[in-house]
N, C-alpha and C positions, 0 to 999 in steps of 0.2 A: 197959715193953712194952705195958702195958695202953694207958696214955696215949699212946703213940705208937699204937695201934691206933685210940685213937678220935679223934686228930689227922687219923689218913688216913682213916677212914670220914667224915668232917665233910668233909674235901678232895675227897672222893668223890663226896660228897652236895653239894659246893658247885657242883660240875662239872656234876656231873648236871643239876643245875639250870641251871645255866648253858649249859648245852649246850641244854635244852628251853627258855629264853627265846630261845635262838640261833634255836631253829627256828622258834618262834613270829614271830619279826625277820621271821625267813624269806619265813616263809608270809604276813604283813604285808606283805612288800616285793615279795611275786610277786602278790599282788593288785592292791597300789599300780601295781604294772608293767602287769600284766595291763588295771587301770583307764585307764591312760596310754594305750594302744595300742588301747583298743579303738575301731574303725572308723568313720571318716565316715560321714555319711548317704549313701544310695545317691543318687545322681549328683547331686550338691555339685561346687562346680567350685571350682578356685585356678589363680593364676596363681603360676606359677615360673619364677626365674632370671632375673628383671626386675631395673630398677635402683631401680624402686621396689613399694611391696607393692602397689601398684595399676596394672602392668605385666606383662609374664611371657608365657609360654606359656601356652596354654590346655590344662588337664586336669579332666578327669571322675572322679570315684569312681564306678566300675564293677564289679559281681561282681566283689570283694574288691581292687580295685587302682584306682590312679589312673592311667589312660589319654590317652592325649591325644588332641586333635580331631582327624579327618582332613584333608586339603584338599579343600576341595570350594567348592561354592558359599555363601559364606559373604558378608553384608555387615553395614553398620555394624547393621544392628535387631540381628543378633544378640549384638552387643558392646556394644550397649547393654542388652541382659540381663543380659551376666553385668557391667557396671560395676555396674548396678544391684541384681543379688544380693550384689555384695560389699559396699554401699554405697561405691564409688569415683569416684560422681561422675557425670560424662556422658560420653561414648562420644569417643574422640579419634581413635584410628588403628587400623588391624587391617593385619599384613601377614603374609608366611612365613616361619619363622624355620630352626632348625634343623632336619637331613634326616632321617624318619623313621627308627629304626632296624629294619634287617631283622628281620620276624617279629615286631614289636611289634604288639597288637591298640589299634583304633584305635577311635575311637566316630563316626561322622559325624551331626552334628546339623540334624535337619531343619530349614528356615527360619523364623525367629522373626520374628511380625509387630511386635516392636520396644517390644509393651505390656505386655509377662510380666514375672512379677515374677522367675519363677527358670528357669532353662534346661529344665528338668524340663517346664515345662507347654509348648516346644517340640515335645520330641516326639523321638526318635533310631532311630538303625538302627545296630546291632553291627556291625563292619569284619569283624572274626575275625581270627585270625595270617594275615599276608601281604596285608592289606586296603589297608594302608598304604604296601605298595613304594613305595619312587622318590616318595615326596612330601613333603609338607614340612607342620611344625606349624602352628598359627596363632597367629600375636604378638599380644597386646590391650594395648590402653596408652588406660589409661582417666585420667580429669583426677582426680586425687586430689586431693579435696576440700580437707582439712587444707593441701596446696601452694596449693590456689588459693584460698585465705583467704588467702594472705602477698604472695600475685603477681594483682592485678588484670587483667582482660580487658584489650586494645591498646582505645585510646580509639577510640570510632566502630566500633567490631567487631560484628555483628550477631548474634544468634540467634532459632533459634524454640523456642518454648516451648508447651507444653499440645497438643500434635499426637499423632497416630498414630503417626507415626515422627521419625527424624532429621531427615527433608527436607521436614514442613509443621508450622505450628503459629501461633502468633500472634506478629508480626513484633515483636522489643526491640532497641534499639541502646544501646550503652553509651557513655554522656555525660555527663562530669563528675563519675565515682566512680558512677555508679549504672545500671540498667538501666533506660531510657523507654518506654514504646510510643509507637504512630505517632499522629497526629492524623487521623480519617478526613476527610481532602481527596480530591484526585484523586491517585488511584493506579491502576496498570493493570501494564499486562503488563511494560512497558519496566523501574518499579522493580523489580516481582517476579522479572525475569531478572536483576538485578544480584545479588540478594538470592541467588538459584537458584547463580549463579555462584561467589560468595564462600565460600557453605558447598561447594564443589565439588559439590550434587547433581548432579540431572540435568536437563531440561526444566521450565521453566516450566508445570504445568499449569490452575491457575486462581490465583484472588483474591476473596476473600469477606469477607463482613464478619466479623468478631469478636468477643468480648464484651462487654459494654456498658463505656465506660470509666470506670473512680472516680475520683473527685475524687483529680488528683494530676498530677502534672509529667508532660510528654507533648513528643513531637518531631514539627516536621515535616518529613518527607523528598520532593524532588521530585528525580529524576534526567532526564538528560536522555539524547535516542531514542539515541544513539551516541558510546562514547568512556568511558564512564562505564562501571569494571572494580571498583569496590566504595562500598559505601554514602559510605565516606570523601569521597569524590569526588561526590558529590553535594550538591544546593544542602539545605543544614540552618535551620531557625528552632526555636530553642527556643520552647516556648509551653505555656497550661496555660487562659486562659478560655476560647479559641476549641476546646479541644477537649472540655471536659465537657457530658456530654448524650450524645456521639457512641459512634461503634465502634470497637474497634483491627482494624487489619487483619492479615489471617489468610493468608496464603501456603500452599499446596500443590506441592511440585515432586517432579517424579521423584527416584527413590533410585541407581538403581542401571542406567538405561537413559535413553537420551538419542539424538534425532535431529541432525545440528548439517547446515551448509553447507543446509539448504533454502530452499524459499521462504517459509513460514512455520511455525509448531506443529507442523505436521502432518506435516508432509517432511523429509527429510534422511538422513544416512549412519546407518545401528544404531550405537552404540558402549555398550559394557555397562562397568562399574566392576569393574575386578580391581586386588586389590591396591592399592588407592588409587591408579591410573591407569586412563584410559578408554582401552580395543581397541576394535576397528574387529572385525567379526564377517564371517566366508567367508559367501559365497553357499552356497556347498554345503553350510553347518550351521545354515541357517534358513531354514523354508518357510513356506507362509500360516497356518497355525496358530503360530507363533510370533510371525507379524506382528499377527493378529488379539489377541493376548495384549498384545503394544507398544500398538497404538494405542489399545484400550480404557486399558492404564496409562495413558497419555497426557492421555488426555482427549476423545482423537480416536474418528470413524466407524470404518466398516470399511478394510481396504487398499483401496486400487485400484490401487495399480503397487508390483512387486517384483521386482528387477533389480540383477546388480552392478556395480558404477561408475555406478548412476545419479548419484551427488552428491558423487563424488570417488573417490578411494580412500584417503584419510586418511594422516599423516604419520605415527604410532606405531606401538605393538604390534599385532597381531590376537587374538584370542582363541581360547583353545588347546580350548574345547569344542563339543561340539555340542550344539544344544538340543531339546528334543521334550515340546515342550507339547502339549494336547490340544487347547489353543482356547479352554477353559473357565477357566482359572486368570486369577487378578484382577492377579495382579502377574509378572513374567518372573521372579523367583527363584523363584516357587513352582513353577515346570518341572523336570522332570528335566533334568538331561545327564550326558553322556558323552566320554569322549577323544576328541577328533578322530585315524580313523582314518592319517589322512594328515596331518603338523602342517604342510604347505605351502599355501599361499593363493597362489594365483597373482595377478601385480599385474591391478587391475582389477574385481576382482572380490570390493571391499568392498561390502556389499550395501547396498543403497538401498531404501527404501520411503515410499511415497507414501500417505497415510489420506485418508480421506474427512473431513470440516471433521462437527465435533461434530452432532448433532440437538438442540442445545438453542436455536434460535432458531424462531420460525415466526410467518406473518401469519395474523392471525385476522379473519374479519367482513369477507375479502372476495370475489370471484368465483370465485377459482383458489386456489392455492398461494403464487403469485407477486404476491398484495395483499391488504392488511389492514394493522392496528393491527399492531404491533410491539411482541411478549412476548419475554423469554428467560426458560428453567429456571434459576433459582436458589436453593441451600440447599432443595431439596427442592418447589417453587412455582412455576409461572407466574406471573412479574410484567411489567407495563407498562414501557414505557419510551421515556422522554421526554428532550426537548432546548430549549434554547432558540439554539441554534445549529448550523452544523458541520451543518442537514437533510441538504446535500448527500451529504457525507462518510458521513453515519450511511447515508442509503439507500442509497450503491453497497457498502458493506461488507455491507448487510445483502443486496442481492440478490445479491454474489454471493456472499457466505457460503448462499445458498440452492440456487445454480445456475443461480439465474434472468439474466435480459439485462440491459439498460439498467434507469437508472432511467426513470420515465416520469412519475410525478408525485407529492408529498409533498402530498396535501392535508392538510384542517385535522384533525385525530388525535381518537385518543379524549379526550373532559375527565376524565375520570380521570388524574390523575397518576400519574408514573410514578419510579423513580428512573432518572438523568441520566447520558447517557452522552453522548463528544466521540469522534469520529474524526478521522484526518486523510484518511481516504479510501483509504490502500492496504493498510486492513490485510486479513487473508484471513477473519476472523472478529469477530465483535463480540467474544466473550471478550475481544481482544487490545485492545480501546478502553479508556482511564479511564473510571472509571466514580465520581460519588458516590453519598450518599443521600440526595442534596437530591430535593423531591419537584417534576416539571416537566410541563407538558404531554404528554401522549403521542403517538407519531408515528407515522401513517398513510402507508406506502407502496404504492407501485403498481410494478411491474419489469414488463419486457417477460419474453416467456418463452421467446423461441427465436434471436433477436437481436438484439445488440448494440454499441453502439461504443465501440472502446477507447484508450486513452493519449492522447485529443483536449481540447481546452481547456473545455469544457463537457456539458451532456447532448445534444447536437444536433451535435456532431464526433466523430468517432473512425475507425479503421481497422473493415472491417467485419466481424465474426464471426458466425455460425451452429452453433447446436448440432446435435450429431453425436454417437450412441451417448453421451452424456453425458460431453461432451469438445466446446468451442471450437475449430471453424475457420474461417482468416481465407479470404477470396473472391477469386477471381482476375479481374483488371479486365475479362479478354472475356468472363466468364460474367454479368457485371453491367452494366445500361446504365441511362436515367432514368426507365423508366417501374421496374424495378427497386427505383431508389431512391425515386421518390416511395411506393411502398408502407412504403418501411421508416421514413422519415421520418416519416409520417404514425400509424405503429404506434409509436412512439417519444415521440409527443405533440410534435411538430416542425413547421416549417412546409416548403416547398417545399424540392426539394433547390437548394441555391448551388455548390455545388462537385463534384465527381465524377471523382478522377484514384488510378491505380494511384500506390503509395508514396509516400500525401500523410502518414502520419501511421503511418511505419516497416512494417516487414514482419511482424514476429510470431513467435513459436518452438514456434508446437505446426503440427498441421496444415494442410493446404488443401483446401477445399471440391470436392467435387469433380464437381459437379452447374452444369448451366448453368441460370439463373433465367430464366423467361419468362413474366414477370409483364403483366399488363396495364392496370396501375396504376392499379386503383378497389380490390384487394384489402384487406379488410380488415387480416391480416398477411402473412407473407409465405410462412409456412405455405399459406396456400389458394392460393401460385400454383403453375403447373404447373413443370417441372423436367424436364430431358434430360440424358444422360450427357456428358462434355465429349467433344467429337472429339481433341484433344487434351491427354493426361494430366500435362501438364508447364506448370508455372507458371514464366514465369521470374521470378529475383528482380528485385526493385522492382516487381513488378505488383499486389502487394496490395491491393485496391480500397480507398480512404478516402473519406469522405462528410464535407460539410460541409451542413446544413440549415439553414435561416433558423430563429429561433426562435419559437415559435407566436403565432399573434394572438391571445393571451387578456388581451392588455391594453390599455389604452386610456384615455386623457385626454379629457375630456369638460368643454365647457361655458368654454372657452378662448378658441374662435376658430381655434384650429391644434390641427392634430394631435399637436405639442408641447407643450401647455400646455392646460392644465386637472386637476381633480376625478378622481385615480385610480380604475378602476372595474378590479374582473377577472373572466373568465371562468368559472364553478367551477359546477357540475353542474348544465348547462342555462339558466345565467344568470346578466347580468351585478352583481356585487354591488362594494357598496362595498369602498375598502382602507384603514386609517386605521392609525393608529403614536402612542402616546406618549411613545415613546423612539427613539432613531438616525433620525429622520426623514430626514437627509441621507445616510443610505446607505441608508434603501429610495427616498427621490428617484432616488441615483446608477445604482439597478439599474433605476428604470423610464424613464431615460435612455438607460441602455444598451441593454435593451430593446428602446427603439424605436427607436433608431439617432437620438438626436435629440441628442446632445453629450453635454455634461457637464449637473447641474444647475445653474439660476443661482437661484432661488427654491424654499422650500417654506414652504406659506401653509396657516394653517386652513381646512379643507374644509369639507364636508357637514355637520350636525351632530349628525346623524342616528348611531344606533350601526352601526360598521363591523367586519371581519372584520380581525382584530388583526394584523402583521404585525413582524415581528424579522428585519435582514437586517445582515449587517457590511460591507456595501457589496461586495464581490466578485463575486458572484453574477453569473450573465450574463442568467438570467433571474430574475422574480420567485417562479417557481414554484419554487425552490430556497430561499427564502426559510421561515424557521419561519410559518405562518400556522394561528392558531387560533382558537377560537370566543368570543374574549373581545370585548368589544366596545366600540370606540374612536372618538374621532370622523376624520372623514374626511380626508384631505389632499391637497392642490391644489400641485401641482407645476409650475412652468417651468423649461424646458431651453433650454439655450444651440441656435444652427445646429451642423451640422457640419460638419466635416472639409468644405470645398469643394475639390472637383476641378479639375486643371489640365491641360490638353494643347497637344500641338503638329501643327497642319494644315497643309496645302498644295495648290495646283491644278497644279502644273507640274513635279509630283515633280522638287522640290529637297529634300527629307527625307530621310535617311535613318539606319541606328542606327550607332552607333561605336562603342567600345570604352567612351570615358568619356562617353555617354549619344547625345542626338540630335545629328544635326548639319546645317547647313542649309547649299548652296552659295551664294559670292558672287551678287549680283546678281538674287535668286529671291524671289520674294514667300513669305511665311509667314503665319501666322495662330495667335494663343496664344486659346484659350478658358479662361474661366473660367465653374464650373459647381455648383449644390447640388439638393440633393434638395427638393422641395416640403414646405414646414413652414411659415414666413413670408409675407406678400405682400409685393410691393417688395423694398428693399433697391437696394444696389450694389456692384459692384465693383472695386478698387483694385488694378490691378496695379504691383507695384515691379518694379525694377532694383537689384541689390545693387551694382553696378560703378558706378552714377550715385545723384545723385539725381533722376533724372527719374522720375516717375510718370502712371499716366493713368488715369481714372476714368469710366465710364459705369456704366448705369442696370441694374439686374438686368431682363432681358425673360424672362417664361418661365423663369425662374430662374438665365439664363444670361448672358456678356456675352462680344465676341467683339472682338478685337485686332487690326488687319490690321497690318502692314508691308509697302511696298511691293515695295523692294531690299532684300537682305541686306547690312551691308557688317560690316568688322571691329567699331565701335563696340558692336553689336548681342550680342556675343558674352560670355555670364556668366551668370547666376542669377536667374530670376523665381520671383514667388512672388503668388499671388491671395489677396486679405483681401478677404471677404465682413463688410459690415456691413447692420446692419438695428435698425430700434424698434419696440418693440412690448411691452404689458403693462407699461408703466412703467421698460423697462428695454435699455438697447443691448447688442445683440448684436453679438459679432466672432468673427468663427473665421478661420485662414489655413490656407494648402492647404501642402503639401511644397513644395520647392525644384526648380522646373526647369532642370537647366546645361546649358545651349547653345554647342555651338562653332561657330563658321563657316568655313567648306572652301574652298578652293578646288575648280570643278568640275573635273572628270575631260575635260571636253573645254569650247573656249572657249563663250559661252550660242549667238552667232550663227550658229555650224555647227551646235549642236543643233537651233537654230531653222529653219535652213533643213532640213536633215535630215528633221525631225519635219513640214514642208510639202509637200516631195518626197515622203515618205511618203502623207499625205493626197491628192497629185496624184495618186500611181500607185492610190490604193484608186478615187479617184474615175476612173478611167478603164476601170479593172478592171472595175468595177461597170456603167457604161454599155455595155461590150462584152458583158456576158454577160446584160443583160435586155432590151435593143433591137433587136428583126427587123433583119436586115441587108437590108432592103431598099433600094435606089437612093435614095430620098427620104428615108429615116431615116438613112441613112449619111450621106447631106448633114447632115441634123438633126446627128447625131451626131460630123459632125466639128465643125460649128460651136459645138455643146455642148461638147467636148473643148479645142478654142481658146478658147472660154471658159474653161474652168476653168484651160488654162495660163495666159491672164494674169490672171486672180483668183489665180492662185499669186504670180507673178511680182510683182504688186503687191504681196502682201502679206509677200514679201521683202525688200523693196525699203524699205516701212514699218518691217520689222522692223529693218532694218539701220541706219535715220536714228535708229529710236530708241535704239538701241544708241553712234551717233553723237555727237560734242558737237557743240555751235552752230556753232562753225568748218566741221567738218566737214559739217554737213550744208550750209551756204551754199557749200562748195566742190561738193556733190554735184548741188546744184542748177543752180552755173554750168554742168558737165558736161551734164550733162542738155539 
């Protein structure tokens, strides 16, 4: 008993025990638990329910629970947060996944400018129960790093790296297993919309230089103006000497707002980025403070036009919010909005808006606004800028990226160099030119500042506009006549006007003028002439008055003998200076050929040798003053020009001429007369007129620079193609030029020539008898006079019918007319 007592006390005691290490297990295991659960960091985010751990919904740790994001205005900067707090990589796709549930409390996170390291330094607002009705989560699908170490980038696939956000940074393509930067060449706007495009941003808004580049493998990319929808598709050179030393370039485009269908940058339909597709935005849910927020994003001025359907009304979604920015915020996400109360957009009325062209260009050091040296802001600077080509092209973009008129003249620029920009001439802004940082002469323009001429073949044509409330309109041909035009032509740096007809050079799509001009053509522009309201308010179409102006006499050949040939001299502030070229000689020849209306060039000889005002032209140009001319200095050059283009026409005394259908044509039997004809340049000379239908040809002496052809009769032989070849010697060298082609047919007349002939006599009889009735006294003795006067004239008629007819006669016939007789 005893021993069975102390068997159960020991059992007792072993329990006991065992029961207090149970509890201790316990109380280990409820801290262990306790330790396990206890709570995230306050607003820590994860994603869940994804296919991979770096996908999911997005949720917050929230006062005590994990919440998820609301829907709201949300874009890639934000999901480039949280890829980045979870380290997963870089930002892929955000869209809406499944439907909130009723009365779940939501957190909506304010917008992240895209550089935060954790969602936290965003910034949020509490939803509270029911915040989240009827909306939907937000999905993040971010590149999970660890996959994209096994699955390389698509070859040629582009990104930006080291930027503010998703959609600027420093341009890399990926080529041949690695990541390259660009070579800084010419690049401009054209590559950076490809670039804009492929990552799906938004507008292109500028291009700047980059980081200095390191010694290492580098690509060049040049894309071309249209057609080209990703870098792939563009002309590529791997390369690696010609770019150390240089920059990479730097891309900036919109994120989440974009204008498209405009006419440039600055224009076009709003479409904002939802969900990874771009809406088209209601007129009714954005007003000028919204706009004013777009076009500063952009890059652009203020608005000037806001209107729906101005630029389509676009083929996708619309966008289901309204926006209400204050005007002040730097990017269209950082606006509030709200539900649109109405979710209808009626067609039409996708909204449209027009900016004003950036403030970052201006002329410096010269009278106005509208001339000086040529600066643009950039990276924080005022810098020079310079060309050795393309003057043209650079001044009309620069005037009218200013607002100003025509160009009017590119003299010689600042000698400070500038970095190098190329236009082609229609873009709406210098931004939109390539641009390198080669360093070039800098270029000095002149713009007219109230009008100008437009879509014509040089600075001296165009259709004619006049500024208006700051806005171009074209002129209507009865309010404009040539004392008119000689003011404007002469404001323009042009020479007389040549030409002066409604719809010579198309109608135009903005405004019309609506002011009649009553100029009296000594004005200096066209500003100081007087103006009246039109008596009538309606222009019909084609009347748009277009102008063609000779081009200025600032140039001139000297020391030749002709006004073709000799020692280039030009016109340029006050006086005449030399022109000289040590390079493209034969295209600044060709333009001071053209010029002077003096051919082609046949010669270009060492001039002057004196130091001349530098000249760079690629032969197109219509004048020299479009040419780059700078203050470097060269020797001079002596040019000769071929004759021109000689003229040819068709004359007559006995109207036998007249126009057909397939050109002139001359009746049987009628004398004609071909001239051939050149403008004063050479002395002497001759001219050769052919027959394409024979070989007959005839040749006389240039008189007065003309030579004149008679034909007696017309008959069929007569009938084909001439053509006048002007030749001439002179400075060591024969000159030829030939005229156009004259096709002649020969008619038969409309009536036989002998009844015309008599007809057109009898005519003459009856003037002359008319005539003696009503200036001679009838008196008794004059009326004697005057009949005998009158039977005179009848058979001086009758005679010379009588003549007309033998000669009309063959020999036969006339010895039979004479037996008669």
């Amino acid at each position: 008993m005893v021993v069975e007592h102390r068997v159960e006390q020991r059992v007792e005691k072993r329990e006991a025990v065992t029961q207090s290490q149970l509890e201790d297990v316990k109380t280990q295991n409820s801290d262990l638990q306790a330790q396990s659960v206890s709570p995230p960091a306050e607003l820590s985010v994860r994603l869940v329910n994804g296919t991979t751990s770096c996908s999911g919904t997005v949720e917050v740790f929230y006062r005590g629970e994990w919440s998820a994001v609301c829907s709201g205005w949300w874009s890639m900067r934000d999901v480039m947060v949280v890829c980045r707090e979870l380290h997963c990589g870089d930002a892929v796709a955000v869209n809406q996944e499944a439907l909130v549930e009723e009365g779940r409390r939501g957190v909506a996170i304010k917008s992240c400018r895209g550089h935060e390291s954790t969602i936290t330094e965003c910034g949020f607002r509490e939803g509270g129960p029911g915040y989240c009705d009827g909306r939907n989560y937000h999905y993040v699908i971010c590149s999970d790093l660890q996959a994209q170490s096994v699955s390389p980038p698509a070859e040629l696939s582009v990104r930006l790296v080291n930027g503010t956000t998703s959609c600027s940074g420093t341009v890399e393509v990926f080529y041949r297993g690695e990541w390259l930067g660009l070579c800084p060449g010419w690049w401009g706007m054209k590559e950076a919309k490809v670039v804009c495009g492929e990552l799906d941003c938004g507008n292109f808004v500028d291009v700047s230089r980059g980081p200095l580049v390191e010694d290492g493998r580098t690509i060049y990319v040049s894309c071309s103006l249209y057609g080209d929808e990703s870098i792939g598709q563009c002309y590529k050179d791997e390369g690696s000497k010609n770019c150390n030393g240089g920059y990479y370039h730097h891309v900036t485009c919109s994120e989440s707002v974009r204008l498209v269908d405009g006419a440039g940058l600055c224009s076009g339909r709003v479409e904002v980025k939802s969900d990874q597709s771009w809406a088209s935005v209601c007129e009714a849910d954005f007003d000028r403070q919204d706009a004013e927020v777009v076009c500063g994003e952009l890059g652009c001025g203020a608005p000037a036009a806001l209107q729906g359907g101005l630029y389509g009304g676009g083929e996708g979604q619309t966008s289901d919010k309204e926006f209400q920015c204050k005007g002040n915020e730097s990017l269209l996400l950082d606006c509030d909005t709200s539900d649109r109360e109405n979710n209808t957009c009626l067609p039409g009325n996708a909204v449209g808006l027009t900016c004003s062209e950036p403030d970052d260009v201006r002329l410096v050091g010269g009278d106005s606004r509208c001339a000086g040296g040529v600066e643009r802001y950039d990276q924080g600077e005022w810098r020079t800028v310079g060309t050795l080509s393309d003057v043209k092209d650079i001044a009309a973009v620069v005037c009218r990226h200013l607002g100003c008129g025509s160009t009017v003249s590119v003299p010689p620029g600042n000698p400070a160099r500038g970095f190098e920009a190329s236009c082609s001439g229609s873009e709406s802004s210098l931004r939109e030119c390539p641009r390198s940082y080669d360093r070039s002469p800098g270029l000095t323009v002149i713009c007219s500042e109230s009008v100008r001429l437009v879509d014509g073949a040089g600075l001296c044509s165009g259709r004619v506009e006049v500024k208006s409330n700051q806005s171009w309109a074209s002129v209507c041909e009865a309010d404009f006549d040539r004392q008119d035009a000689e003011v404007v032509c002469g404001e323009l740096g042009c020479g007389a006007p040549a030409a002066l007809q409604g719809g010579l050079y198309g109608e135009g799509e903005g405004q019309t003028w609506d002011k009649e001009f009553q100029c009296k053509g000594k004005e200096s522009l066209l500003l100081d002439c007087d103006t009246s309201d039109r008596e009538n308010n309606i222009c019909l179409p084609g009347n748009a008055v277009g102008l063609t102006c000779s081009e200025p006499d600032d140039v001139r050949l000297v020391g030749g003998g002709s006004r073709c040939a000799g020692g280039v001299e030009r016109y340029d502030q006050g006086e005449w200076r030399t022109v000289g070229s040590d390079w493209d000689q034969r295209d600044v020849a060709a333009v001071v050929c053209r010029q002077l209306g003096c051919g082609s060039a046949v010669s270009v000889l060492p001039g002057n040798t004196t130091g001349a005002h530098g000249v760079v032209c690629d032969g197109t140009e219509s004048a020299l003053r479009e040419c780059v001319i700078t203050f470097d200095r060269h020797s001079g050059l002596t040019v000769i020009c071929s004759s021109v283009q000689p003229d040819i026409s068709l004359t007559d005394s006995m109207g036998g001429v007249s126009r057909g259908h397939q050109g002139p044509e001359v009746f049987r039997g009628y004398s004609f007369t071909i001239t051939c004809s050149t403008q004063p340049q050479y002395p002497g000379g001759s001219f050769l007129l052919t027959f394409t239908c024979s070989n007959r040809t005839q040749t006389q002496p240039a008189v007065n620079h003309s030579a004149a052809f008679l034909f007696p009769a017309a008959d069929d032989s007569h009938q084909g193609n001439y053509r006048c070849v002007y030749d001439n010697y002179g400075f060591s060298h024969n000159f030829s030029s030939e005229s156009e082609l004259l096709s002649l047919t020969i008619t038969a007349s409309p009536l036989p020539a002998f009844i015309i002939r008599h007809v057109v006599v009898l005519l003459i009889l009856l003037t002359a008898i008319t005539t003696s009735y009503l200036y001679y006294k009838p008196t008794r003795r004059q009326k004697r006079v005057n009949r005998v006067s009158s039977v005179d004239l009848y058979v001086n008629a009758m005679e010379m019918v009588s003549l007309s007819s033998r000669a009309e006669a063959g020999p036969g016939e006339e010895r039979a007319a004479q037996g008669t007789e």
